[in-house]
Structure formats: C-alpha cells, structure tokens
C-alpha positions as CSV (number, residue, x, y, z in Angstrom):
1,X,0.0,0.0,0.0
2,X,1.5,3.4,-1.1
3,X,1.2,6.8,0.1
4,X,-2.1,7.7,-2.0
5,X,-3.8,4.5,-1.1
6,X,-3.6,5.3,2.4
7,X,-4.7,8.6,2.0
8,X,-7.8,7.6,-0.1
9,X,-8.7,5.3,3.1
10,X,-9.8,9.0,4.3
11,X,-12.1,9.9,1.5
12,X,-15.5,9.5,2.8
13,X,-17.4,11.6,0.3
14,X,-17.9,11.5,-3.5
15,X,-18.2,13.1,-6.3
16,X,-19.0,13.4,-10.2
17,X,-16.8,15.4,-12.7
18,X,-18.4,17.6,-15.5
19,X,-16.0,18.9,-18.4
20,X,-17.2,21.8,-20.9
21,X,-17.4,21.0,-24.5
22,X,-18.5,22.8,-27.7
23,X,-21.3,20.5,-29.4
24,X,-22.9,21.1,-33.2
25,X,-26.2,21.0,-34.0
26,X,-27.6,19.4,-37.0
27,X,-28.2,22.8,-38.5
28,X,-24.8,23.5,-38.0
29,X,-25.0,25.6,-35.0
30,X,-21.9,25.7,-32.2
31,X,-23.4,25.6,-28.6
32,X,-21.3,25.8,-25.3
33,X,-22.2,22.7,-23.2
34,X,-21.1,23.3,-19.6
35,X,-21.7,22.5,-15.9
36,X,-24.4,19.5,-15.4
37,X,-24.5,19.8,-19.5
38,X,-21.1,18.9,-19.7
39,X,-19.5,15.6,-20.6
40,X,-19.1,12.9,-17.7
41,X,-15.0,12.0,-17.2
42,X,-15.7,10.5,-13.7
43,X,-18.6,9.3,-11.5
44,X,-19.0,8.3,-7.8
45,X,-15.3,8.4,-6.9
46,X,-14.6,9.0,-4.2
47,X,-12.8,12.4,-2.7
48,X,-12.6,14.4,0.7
49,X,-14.2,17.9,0.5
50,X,-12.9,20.2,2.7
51,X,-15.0,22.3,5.4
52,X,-15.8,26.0,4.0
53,X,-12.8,28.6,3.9
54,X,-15.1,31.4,4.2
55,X,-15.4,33.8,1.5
56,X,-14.5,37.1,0.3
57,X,-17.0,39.9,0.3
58,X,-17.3,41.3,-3.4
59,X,-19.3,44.4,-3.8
60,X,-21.2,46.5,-6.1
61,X,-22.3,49.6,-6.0
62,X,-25.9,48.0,-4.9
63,X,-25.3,44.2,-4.2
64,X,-22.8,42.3,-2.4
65,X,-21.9,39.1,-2.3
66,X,-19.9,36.5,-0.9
67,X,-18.1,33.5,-2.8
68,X,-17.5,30.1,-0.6
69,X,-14.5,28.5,-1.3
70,X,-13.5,25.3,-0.8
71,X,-10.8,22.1,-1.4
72,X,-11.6,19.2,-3.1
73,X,-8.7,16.3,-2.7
74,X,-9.0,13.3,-4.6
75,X,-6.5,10.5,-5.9
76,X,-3.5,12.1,-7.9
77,X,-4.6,9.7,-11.0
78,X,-7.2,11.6,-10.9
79,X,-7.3,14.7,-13.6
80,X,-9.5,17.9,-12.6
81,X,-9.6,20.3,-15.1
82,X,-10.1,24.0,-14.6
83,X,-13.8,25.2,-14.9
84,X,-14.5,21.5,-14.6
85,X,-17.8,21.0,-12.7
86,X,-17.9,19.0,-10.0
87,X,-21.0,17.6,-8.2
88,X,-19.7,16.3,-4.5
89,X,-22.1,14.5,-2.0
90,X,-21.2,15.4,1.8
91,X,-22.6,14.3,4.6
92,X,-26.1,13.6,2.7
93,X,-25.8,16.9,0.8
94,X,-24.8,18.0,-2.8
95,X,-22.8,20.7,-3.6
96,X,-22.0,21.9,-7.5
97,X,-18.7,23.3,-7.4
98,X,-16.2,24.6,-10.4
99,X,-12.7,23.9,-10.2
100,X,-9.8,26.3,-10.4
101,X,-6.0,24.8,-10.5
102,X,-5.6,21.8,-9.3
103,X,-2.2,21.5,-6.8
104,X,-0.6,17.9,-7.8
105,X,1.4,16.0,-5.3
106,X,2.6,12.4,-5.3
107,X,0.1,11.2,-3.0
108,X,-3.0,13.6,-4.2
109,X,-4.3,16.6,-6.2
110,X,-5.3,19.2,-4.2
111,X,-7.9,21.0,-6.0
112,X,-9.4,24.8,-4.9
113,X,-13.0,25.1,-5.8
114,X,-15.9,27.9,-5.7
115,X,-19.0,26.9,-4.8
116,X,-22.3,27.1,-7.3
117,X,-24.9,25.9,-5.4
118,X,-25.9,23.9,-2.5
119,X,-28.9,21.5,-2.3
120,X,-30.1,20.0,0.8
C-alpha cells in the first residue's frame, strides 16, 4: 500500500466530474455545453471535500456578495480540469462546485474550488 492508497482510506465523500465541450447542431449551430451539461469524465469516486474557507466579500455599488470556497482532494490519477464542474455529495448533501488549478502531489491533487450551489 503506497502513500495515495492510504490517504484515499480517508475519503469518505464523492463526487461526479463535468468537463465543458463545444457540441454542433444538425443545423450546423456551435453551442457551449457546460456544468451539469457537460461531458461525464468521472462518476461516484470518491474524494474528501474540505469544510468551507469562508469567503470574500465582493461588492457593487448595490449588491454584495460573498463566494465560498473550498478544497476538493481526490486521488492524484485523478485529472481535474479548470472550470471543470464538480458535483460532490457530503454528509447527505450536494454541492456543484467549479474547479480552479488543481495543486498535484505524489500522494494527491489538491484542488481549490468555488462553490455554485448547495442543495439539501
């Protein structure tokens, strides 16, 4: 058993991986398939997601809001994409995240995420 193996022994949550892709119509019409539209590279693997970092307050002239951001660390075979959308299920809850850069190590990637939406 290597160092990723035992790591994975930790993941107790799991998730779904969404990539964007460009898709033609019969007409011949380009459309931009992304989030839960996108293509399916992984499903029901399982991950760790990290407990909410907070958020920084962004604000408008007349709105303000606050992004959540999280970690997402999964097996380093594992290949996460940037704007990838990931569906993770926590604790009896989904949450639709989108990936940023994903930090590789020998034992696991390390991926930041935002949060989209949370469902109960």
């Amino acid at each position: 058993m290597n160092e990723a193996d035992i790591l994975a022994l930790t993941y107790t949550d799991s998730c779904t991986v969404y990539r964007p892709f460009k898709k033609v119509k019969d007409n011949g019409e380009s459309t931009f398939e992304n989030g839960l539209e996108g293509n399916k590279v992984y499903e029901d693997i399982p991950c760790a997601l990290s407990s909410p970092s907070g958020g920084k307050l962004q604000q408008s002239s007349s709105t303000a809001k606050i992004s959540t951001d999280y970690l997402l660390f999964v097996r380093p075979e594992i290949n996460i994409l940037p704007n990838d959308t990931v569906s993770v299920i926590r604790l009896g809850k989904q949450f639709v995240l989108t990936a940023g850069l994903a930090d590789r190590q020998p034992s696991h990637n390390n991926v930041p995420m935002k949060l989209g939406k949370e469902y109960a």
